[in-house]
C-alpha positions in Angstrom: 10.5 -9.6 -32.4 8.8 -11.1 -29.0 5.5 -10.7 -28.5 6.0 -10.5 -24.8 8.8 -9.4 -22.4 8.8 -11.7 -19.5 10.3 -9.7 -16.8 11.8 -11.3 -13.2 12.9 -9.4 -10.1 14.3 -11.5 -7.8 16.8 -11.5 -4.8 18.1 -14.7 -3.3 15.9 -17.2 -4.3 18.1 -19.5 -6.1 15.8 -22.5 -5.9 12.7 -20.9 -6.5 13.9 -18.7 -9.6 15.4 -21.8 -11.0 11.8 -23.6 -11.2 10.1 -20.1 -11.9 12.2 -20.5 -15.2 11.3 -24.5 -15.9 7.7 -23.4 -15.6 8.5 -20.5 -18.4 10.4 -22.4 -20.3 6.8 -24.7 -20.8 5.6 -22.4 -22.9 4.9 -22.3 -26.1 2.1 -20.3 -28.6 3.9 -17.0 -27.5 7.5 -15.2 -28.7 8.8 -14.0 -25.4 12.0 -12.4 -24.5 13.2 -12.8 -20.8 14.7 -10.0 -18.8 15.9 -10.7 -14.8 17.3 -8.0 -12.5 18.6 -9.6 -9.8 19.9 -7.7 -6.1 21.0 -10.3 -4.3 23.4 -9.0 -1.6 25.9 -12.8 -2.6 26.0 -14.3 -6.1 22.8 -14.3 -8.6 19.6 -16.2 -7.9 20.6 -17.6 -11.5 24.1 -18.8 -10.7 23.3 -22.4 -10.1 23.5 -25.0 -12.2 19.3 -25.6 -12.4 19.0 -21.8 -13.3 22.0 -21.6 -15.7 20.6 -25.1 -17.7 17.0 -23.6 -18.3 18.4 -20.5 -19.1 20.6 -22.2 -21.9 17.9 -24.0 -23.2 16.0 -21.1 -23.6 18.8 -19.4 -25.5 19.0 -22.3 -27.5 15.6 -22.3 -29.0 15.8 -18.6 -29.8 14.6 -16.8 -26.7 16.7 -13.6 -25.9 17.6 -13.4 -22.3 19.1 -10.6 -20.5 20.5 -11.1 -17.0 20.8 -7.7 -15.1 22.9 -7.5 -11.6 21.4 -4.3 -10.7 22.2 -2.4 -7.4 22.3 -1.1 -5.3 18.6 -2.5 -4.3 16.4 0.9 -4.0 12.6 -0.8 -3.2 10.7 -2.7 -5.8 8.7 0.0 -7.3 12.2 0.9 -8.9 13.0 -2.5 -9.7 10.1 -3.0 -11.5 10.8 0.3 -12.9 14.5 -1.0 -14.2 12.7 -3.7 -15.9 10.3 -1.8 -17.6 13.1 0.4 -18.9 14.8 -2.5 -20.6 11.4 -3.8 -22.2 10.0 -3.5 -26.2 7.7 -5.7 -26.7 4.2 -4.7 -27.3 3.4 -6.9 -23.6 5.5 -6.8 -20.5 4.9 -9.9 -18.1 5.9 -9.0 -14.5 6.0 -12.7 -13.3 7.6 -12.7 -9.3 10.7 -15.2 -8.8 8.5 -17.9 -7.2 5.4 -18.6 -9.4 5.2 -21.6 -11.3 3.3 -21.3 -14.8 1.6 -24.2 -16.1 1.9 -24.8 -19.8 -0.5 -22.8 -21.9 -0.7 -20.2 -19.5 1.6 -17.6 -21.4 -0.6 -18.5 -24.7 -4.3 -17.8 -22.2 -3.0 -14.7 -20.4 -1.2 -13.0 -24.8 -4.8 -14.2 -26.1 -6.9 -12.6 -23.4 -5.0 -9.3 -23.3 -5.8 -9.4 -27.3 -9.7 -10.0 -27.3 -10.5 -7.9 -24.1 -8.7 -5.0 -25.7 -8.0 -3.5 -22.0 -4.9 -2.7 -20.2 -3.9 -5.7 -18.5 -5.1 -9.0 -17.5 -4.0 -10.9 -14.7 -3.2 -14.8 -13.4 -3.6 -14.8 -9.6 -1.0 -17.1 -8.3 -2.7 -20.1 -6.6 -0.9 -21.4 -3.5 -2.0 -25.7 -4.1 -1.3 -26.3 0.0 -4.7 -25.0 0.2 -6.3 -26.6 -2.5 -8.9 -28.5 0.4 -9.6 -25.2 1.8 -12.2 -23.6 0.4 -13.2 -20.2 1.4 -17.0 -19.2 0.1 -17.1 -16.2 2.0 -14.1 -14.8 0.5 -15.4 -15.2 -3.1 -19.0 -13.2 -2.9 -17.1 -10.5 -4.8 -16.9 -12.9 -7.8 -18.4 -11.3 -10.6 -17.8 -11.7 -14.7 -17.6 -9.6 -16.9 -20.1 -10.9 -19.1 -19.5 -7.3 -21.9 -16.5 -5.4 -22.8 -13.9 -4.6 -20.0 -14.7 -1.0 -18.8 -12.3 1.1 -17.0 -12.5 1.4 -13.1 -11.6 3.7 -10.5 -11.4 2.1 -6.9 -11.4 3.7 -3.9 -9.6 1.8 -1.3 -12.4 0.3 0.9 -14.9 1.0 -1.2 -17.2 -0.5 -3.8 -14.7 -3.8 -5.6 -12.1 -3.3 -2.8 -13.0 -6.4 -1.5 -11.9 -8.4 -4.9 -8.6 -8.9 -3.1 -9.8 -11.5 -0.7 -10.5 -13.9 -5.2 -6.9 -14.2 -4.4 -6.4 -15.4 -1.1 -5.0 -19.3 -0.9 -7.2 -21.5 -3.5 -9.8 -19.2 -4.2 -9.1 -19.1 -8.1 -8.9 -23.2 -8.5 -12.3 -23.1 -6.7 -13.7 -20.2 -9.1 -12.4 -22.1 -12.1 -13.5 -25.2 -10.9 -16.9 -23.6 -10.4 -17.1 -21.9 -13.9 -15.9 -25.5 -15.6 -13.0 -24.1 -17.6 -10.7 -26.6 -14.2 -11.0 -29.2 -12.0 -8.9 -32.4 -10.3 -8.7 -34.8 -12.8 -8.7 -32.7 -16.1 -6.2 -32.2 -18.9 -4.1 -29.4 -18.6 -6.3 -26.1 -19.5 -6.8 -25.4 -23.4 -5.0 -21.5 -24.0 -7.8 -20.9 -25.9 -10.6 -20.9 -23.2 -10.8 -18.2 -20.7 -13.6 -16.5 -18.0 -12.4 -12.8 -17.3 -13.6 -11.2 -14.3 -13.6 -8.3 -12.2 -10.4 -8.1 -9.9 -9.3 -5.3 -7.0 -5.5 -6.2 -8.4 -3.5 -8.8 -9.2 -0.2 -10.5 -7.6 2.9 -12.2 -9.1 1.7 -12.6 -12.5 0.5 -9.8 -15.3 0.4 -9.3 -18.5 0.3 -5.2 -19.6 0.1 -3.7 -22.3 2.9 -1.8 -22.3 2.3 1.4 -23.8 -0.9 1.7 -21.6 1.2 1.0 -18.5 4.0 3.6 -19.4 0.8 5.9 -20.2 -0.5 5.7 -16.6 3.1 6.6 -15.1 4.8 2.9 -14.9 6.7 2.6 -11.8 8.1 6.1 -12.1 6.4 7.2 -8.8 9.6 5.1 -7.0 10.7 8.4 -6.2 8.3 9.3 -4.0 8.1 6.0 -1.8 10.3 5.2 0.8 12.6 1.9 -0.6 10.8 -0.5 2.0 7.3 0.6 0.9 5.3 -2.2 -0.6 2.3 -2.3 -2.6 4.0 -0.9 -6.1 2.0 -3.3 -7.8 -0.9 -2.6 -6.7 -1.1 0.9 -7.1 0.7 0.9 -10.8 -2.1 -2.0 -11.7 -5.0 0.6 -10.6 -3.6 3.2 -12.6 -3.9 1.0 -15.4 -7.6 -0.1 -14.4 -8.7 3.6 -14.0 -7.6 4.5 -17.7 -8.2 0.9 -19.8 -9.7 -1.4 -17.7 -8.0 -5.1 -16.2 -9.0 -8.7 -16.0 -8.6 -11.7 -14.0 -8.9 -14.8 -16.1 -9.7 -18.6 -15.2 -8.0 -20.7 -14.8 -5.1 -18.7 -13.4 -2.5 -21.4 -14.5 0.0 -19.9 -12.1 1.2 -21.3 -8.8 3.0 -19.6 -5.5 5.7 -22.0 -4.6 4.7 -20.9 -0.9 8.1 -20.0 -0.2 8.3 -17.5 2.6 8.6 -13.9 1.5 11.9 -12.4 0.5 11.1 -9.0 1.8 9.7 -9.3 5.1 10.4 -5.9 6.3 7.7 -3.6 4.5 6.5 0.1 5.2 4.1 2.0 3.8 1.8 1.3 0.8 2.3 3.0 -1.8 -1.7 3.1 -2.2 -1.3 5.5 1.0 1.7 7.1 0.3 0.7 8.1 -3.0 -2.3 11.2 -4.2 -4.6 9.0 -6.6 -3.9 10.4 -10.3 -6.4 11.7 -12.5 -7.5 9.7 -15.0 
């Protein structure tokens, strides 16, 4: 039994899918399953020979991978529905088609979900083309949590709000950098050391716990957005928050391949579309 289902949306990213899966296939510390639902309007993002060779390896050492052609595309709140369907493990990973993990990362993110005991913990993808540009003003939100990780309700604009901006380019390599668990030079991150903090939401990378997320509704609210509404994540993630709390961690250990966007055309959030739920 995997401790973790790894689950990829993607649509038409061939190259970046294929090195999404070198990065997974890295890791180690972790039983994970993989599960991709792809929508691409020609052949699969995994039908090259890159994606097809990691994907073999995989199966080789034991990994059970389930490739899902699934149509007709209906917006990514009910993809990410679709792949929550087809998960078991105790942990769903929602890792987007275009982030890189380091090795160890899997391990950090299964260990922190386990000792902070809240609903999900996230890696903010790191985009490395900005690694020299270093944004103090968008990190005075930084704060630890230095006790147990306590559920929160946000309010958007209000109080926390403002954690988005952690994410934006290389703010997390500078955090971890400036909390000593990262830095140029170094070995490759340890799993076993983490800094959690306080986060708005996450993007590209998660680790839930998955009866927590199915408790707060999942991605079952794709009914009520428009297909080109964005922000599924976002507003599934805070649903999670309000009931058993969520983490970033440092070092992130997950990179955006800076590949432009595959879905360019986006409406409404579903943070505005959607009543907030009770918690």
């Amino acid at each position: 039994m995997a401790d973790v289902d790894v689950l990829v949306p993607t649509r038409g990213r061939p190259v970046e899918l294929a090195t999404t899966l070198a990065g997974l296939a890295a890791q180690t510390g972790v039983e994970f399953s993989l599960t991709i639902s792809d929508q691409s309007d020609g052949d699969a993002s995994w039908e090259t020979p890159s994606a097809r060779t990691v994907i073999r390896w995989l199966e080789r050492r034991g990994v059970e991978v389930a490739l899902h052609r699934h149509g007709p595309p209906r917006g990514m709140a009910e993809q990410r529905a679709f792949l929550l369907s087809c998960a078991t493990a105790p942990a769903v990973l929602y890792l987007d088609d275009d982030v890189w993990l380091e090795p160890g990362a899997l391990a950090r993110l299964h260990r922190a979900l386990g000792e902070l005991g809240c609903g999900m913990v996230g890696a903010a993808m790191q985009a490395l083309g900005h690694a020299e540009d270093r944004r103090p003003e968008e990190v005075e939100s930084f704060s630890v949590w230095d006790g147990p990780v306590e559920p929160e309700t946000l309010v958007k604009d209000g109080p926390g709000w403002d954690r988005w901006r952690l994410h934006n380019a290389a703010n997390g390599l500078h955090l971890a950098e400036s909390v000593g668990v990262d830095g140029p030079g170094s070995a490759v991150p340890s799993p076993d050391v983490y800094v959690p903090y306080k986060v708005a939401w996450v993007a590209g990378c998660v680790l839930f716990d998955r009866a927590r997320l199915v408790e707060a509704g999942g991605f079952e609210f794709w009914r009520d957005v428009p297909p080109d509404a964005h922000g599924e994540d976002v507003y599934s993630q805070q649903q999670v928050m309000a009931r058993s709390g969520a983490a970033g961690i440092l070092p992130p250990g997950a990179y955006h391949q800076e590949s432009p966007t595959a879905l360019p055309d986006r409406g409404i959030s579903a943070v505005d579309a959607l009543p907030a739920r009770p918690t």
